[in-house]
Each structure stands twice: as structure tokens, then as C-alpha cells.
N, C-alpha and C positions, 0 to 999 in steps of 0.2 A: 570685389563687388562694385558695380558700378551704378552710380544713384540717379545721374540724369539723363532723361531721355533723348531722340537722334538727334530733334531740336536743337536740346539743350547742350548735346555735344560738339555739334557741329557751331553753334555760338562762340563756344569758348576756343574752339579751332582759330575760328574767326578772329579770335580776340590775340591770340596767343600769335597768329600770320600778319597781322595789320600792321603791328609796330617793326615787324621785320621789313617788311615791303617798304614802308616811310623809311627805314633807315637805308635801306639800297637804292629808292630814290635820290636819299641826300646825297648820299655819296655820286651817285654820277652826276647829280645838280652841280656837284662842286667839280668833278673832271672835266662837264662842259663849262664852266667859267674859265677854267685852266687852260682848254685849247684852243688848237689858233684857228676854229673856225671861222670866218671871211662873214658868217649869218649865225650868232649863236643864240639873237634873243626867240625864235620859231623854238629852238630846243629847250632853253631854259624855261619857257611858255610854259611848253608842254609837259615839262616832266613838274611844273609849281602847280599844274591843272587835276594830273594825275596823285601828285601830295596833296592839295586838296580834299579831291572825291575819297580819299584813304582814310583820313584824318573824320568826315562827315561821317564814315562809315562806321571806323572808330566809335567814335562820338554815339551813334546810333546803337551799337551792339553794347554798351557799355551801360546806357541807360537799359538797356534790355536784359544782360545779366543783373542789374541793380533790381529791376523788380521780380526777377525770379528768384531773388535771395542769392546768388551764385556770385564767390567772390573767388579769383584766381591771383596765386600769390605767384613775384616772377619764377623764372627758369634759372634753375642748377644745370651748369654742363658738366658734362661728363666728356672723355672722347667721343662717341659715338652718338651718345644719346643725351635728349634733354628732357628733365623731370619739370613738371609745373604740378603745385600742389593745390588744391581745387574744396572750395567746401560750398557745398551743394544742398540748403538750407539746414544748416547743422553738420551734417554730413561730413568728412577727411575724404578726401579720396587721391591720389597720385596718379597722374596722367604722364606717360612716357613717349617722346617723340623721337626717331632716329633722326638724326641732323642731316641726312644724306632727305629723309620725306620732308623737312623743313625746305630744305633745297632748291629741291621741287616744287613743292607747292608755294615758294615763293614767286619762283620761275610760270609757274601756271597764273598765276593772280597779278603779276606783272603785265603778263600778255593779256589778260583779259581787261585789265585797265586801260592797256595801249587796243582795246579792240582787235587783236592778232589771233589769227585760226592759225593750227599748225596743220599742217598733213598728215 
């Protein structure tokens, strides 16, 4: 059974993609300090600009599950799949992600922080 609304689901989406994104940010934060780019502080700029607005956003949704009563415990992996356990004012509920739509949708909210249309 599922207790909260699209809103509500797609919040916790949000909550559950945010810290994924910041963490694939840091990681190429730290490849671009590694290479021998000739101009690397435009890229460093820009991906500390983009951790930033993530982090705001973060920030944002987190106060917003807080007054809907909505608390999300982390992610168990599996191979395939990640569980996050969700209580939804009182409420248990288990939400299941394939790690292959994680993926993706980090890859999507990447690009849309970097402002990127794809074809």
C-alpha cells in the first residue's frame, strides 16, 4: 500500500537522487584537480556551482519532508535493486529502486543542472 501522495513521492525521489548527484559531482571535482588541464579552475567553478544548487536543494526538500512528517531511512543494496524504508506520518512503507533507474536519473539531473537538452 502506498501512503503518500505524487507530491509526496516524488519529494522523496528527490531526497533519495540529491545525495547521489553530490556524490558524482565530487568525484569528477576530484578527477578535474587530478588532470593536466592547462585551465582547470572554469571546471572546478563549475561543478563547486552545481554542488552548491544540489546541496540548496537538498537543503530545501528536506525541510519539506520534515513538515510533512516524512522520514526516509538510508538505502540497502541489493544487486539490482535499492530499498529505502520511508515512514509516512506513522506509516512503514518500503520503496524499491532499480540501480540501473538510479542511474539514470542521476544522469538526467546531472544534465539538467549543467542546463543540457539531449536529442
Amino acid at each position: 500500500m502506498q501512503y503518500g501522495n505524487e507530491e509526496e513521492r516524488s519529494l522523496i525521489e528527490k531526497f533519495v537522487m540529491y545525495p547521489i548527484v553530490l556524490t558524482l559531482f565530487n568525484r569528477d571535482l576530484q578527477v578535474v584537480n587530478r588532470s593536466p588541464f592547462k585551465l582547470k579552475q572554469p571546471y572546478i567553478l563549475l561543478i563547486e556551482q552545481m554542488m552548491n544548487q544540489v546541496s540548496k536543494d537538498l537543503h530545501d526538500v528536506r525541510l519539506d519532508l520534515q513538515k510533512r512528517k516524512i522520514k526516509v531511512m538510508d538505502g540497502r543494496r541489493d544487486n539490482d535493486i535499492t530499498e529505502y524504508e520511508i515512514f509516512i506520518r506513522g506509516y512503514r512503507e518500503i520503496m524499491r529502486f532499480p540501480n540501473v533507474h538510479l542511474r539514470n536519473k542521476a544522469e538526467t539531473l546531472m544534465l539538467t543542472y549543467l542546463r543540457v537538452t539531449t536529442s
